[in-house]
N, C-alpha and C positions, 0 to 999 in steps of 0.2 A: 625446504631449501637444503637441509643436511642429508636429506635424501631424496634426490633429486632421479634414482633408479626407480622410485617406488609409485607406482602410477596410482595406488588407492591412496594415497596419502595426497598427491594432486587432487584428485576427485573430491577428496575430501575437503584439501584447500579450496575449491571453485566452491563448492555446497555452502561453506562459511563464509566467504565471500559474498556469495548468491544472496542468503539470510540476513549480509550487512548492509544490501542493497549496492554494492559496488559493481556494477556492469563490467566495466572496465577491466579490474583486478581477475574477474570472473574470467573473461574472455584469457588474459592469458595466459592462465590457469589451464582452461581448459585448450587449448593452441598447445601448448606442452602436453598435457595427454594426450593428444591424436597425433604425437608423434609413437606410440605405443600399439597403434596400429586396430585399437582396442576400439568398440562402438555397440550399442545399445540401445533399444528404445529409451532406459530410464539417462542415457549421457545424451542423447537427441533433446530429451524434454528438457536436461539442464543448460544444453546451449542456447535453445529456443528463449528460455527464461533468463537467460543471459542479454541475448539481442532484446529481449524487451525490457530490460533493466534500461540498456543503451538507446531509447527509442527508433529501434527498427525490426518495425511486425513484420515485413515480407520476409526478412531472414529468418524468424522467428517460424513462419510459415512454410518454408523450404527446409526449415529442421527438421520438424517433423514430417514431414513427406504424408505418407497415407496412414501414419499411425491411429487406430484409436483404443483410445484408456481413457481412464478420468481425467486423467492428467493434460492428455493431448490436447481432448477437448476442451479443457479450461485453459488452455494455456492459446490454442486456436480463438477461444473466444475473449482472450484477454487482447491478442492481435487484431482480434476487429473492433476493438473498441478505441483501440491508437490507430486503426485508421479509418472511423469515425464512419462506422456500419454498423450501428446497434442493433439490426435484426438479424443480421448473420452471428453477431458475439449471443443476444438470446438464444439462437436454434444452438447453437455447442456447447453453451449453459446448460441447457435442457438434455443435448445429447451426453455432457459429462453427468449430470444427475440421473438419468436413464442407467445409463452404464454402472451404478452404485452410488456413485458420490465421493466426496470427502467432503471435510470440516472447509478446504481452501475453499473447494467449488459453490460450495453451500455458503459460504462469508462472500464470496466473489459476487454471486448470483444476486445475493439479498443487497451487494450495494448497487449494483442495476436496476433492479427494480424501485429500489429507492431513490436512483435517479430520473428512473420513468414515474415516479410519484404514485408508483404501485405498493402503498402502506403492507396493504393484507399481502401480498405476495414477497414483500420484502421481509415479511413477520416469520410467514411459514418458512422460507431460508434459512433466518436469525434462527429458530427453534432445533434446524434439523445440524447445522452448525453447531450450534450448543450442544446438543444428544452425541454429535461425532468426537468433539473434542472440547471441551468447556474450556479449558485453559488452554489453546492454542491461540498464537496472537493473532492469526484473521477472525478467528471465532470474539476474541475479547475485542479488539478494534471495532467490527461492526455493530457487535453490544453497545458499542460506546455513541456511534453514530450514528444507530438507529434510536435509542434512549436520548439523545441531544435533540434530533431530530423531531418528537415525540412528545416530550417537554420533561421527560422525567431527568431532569437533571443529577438526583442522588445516583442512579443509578448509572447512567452516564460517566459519572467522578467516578467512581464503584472501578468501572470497567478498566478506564483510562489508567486508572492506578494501580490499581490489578497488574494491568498491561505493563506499564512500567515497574514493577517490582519482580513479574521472572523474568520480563524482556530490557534490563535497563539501556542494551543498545539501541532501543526502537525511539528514534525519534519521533516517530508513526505516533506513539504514544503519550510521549510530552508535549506533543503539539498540543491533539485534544484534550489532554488534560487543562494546561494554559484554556482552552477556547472555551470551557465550561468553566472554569473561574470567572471567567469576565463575563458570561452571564450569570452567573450566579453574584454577579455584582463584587466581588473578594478581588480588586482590584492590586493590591498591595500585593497579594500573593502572585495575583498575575506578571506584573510588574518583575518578578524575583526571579521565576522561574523564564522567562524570555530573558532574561540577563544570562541567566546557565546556559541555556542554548544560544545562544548568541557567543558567547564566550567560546564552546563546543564547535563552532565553525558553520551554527546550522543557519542559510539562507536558503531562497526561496520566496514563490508568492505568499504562500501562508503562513512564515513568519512576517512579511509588512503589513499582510490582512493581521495579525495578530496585535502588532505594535499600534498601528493605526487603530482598532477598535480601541483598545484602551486608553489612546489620546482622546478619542471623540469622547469616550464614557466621559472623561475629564471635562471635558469641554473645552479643551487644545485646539483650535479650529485651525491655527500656526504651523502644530505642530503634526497635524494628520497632512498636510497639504503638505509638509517638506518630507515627510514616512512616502506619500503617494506619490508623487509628482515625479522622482527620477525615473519610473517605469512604467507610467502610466501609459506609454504607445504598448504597451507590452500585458498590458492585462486584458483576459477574453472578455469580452460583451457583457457573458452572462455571470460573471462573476459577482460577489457582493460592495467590492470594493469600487 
């Protein structure tokens, strides 16, 4: 803002932006640098990941144009998974891990497959993610939710916590932590920490899936039906809730 001539210092802004999960902020961040006249594959891949902060993949898709990188390609197959083509987001998975990989691509990949209820193939991910970057937070995230998923719960807590001690802005991270207290039955703690976050501003589905699980653990049957009920047109099919 005090230097408002200085375009790597925008770039910079939007990237920290991008990491805070603000779409928004990002976008016009980046709208000020391309007044600079200035354009890249690596400022394509950032707006692309901008629009899909924003949910809209076809802008995300005309960002990058023909490019391919790691980057493209996972950033292509993050777009067809928001718009609900998970055989074209697998082939740009595969085509970003062909291409080398990263730590994102490899965390990205392995939560696909673990949506496809592909264990062994969400493992092999999880592994090549850890090898890229052990402490990055998609590599620690999907640690967390593939270990949840799994039953190994310490490990799971392990992650999430991990997670939230270099990343303390990642909600990402205190969500699952919360979600593995409440199976691990530590309701009280669960209880604490959805008050921190709640306090914090953070909503969403998976904060009332949160709240509501732990009225049911209670046996609140009252007070899961008034958690659920204001958005209950609003929640998808397959969801838990």
């Amino acid at each position: 803002k005090e230097q408002p001539d200085k375009a790597e210092y925008i770039l910079l802004q939007a990237r920290t932006l991008i990491a805070l999960g603000d779409g928004e902020g990002a976008r016009t961040a980046l709208d000020r640098f391309a007044k600079f006249g200035k354009t890249s594959p690596e400022v394509q891949a950032l707006i692309a990941e901008t629009a899909l902060l924003r949910k809209h993949p076809q802008e995300a898709l005309d960002a990058l144009g023909a490019e391919e990188s790691v980057e493209a390609e996972r950033l292509r197959a993050l777009a067809y998974l928001q718009l609900e083509d998970p055989d074209k987001a697998q082939h740009h998975f595969a085509r970003s891990v062909d291409l080398g990989g990263s730590a994102r691509t490899f965390a990205d990949f392995a939560r696909l497959r673990m949506m496809n209820g592909d264990a062994a193939g969400a493992n092999e991910m999880l592994i090549r993610a850890q090898k890229a970057d052990p402490n990055a937070i998609d590599t620690l995230l999907v640690t967390g939710e593939f270990a949840q998923k799994s039953g190994d719960l310490k490990t799971a807590l392990d992650a999430y916590q991990q997670a939230g001690k270099l990343y303390p802005d990642s909600f990402a991270a205190r969500l699952g932590e919360v979600a593995v207290l409440g199976d691990l039955g530590r309701l009280d703690e669960m209880d604490k920490r959805i008050g921190v976050l709640s306090s914090k501003g953070v909503k969403g589905l998976e904060m009332v899936w949160l709240k509501a699980r732990s009225a049911a653990a209670r046996k609140d049957w009252t007070k899961v039906r008034d958690i659920v009920h204001p958005g209950d047109t609003t929640i998808p099919a397959n969801h838990p809730l």
